[in-house]
C-alpha positions, 0 to 999 in steps of 0.5 A: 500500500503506498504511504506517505514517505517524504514532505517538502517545506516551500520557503520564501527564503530557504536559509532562514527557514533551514536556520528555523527549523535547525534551531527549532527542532534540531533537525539535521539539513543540508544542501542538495548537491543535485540540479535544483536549489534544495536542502534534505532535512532529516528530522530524527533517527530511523529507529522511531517513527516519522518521515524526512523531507526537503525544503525548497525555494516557494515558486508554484508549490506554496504549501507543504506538499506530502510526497507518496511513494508508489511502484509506478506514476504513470500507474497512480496518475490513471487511478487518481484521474479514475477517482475525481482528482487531478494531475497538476504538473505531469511526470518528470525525472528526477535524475538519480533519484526516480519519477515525479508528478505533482497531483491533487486531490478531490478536495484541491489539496496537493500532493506528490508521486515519487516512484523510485527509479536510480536511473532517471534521466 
């Protein structure tokens, strides 16, 4: 069953918002060394429950998104048209990480599809 296994924090100003959440919540964060402007939070150790996220600079995503992990996007994106909701930017890579669609649901509320695939280009 796919469950939700990354969340991403939109930021006007991402350093200010990496320093809140480090001072806040002692979150461990560090800048992305892929092909966008973006910081990995991790928010505590694998032994307890929770997910980990990134926080971005605030363009078209303007709330904090929760990305669902599933085997296929292309698969999820049938299924969640078939169930009333909506594709909002279509499939696109993520190089070396995997495919990625931002959708919405019934309700207009925002999500993300990651499918994991180390060979995306």
């Amino acid at each position: 069953m796919p469950r939700v296994e990354h969340f991403e924090i939109p930021a006007d100003d991402p350093e200010r918002a990496v320093k809140f959440y480090k001072s806040a919540f002692g979150w461990e964060i560090k800048k992305w060394e892929g092909p966008m402007e973006y910081w990995l939070v991790t928010t505590g150790d694998k032994s307890e429950p929770g997910i980990d996220g990134g926080i971005m600079k605030r363009g078209e995503v303007k709330t904090v998104t929760n990305t669902i992990g599933v085997p296929s996007v292309d698969e999820f994106i049938d299924k969640i048209e078939a169930a009333g909701g909506a594709v909002l930017a279509p499939k696109m890579a993520v190089p070396g990480v995997g495919w990625f669609a931002y959708c919405a649901d019934t309700e207009g509320n925002l999500f993300g599809l990651m499918e994991n695939d180390p060979n995306a280009k």
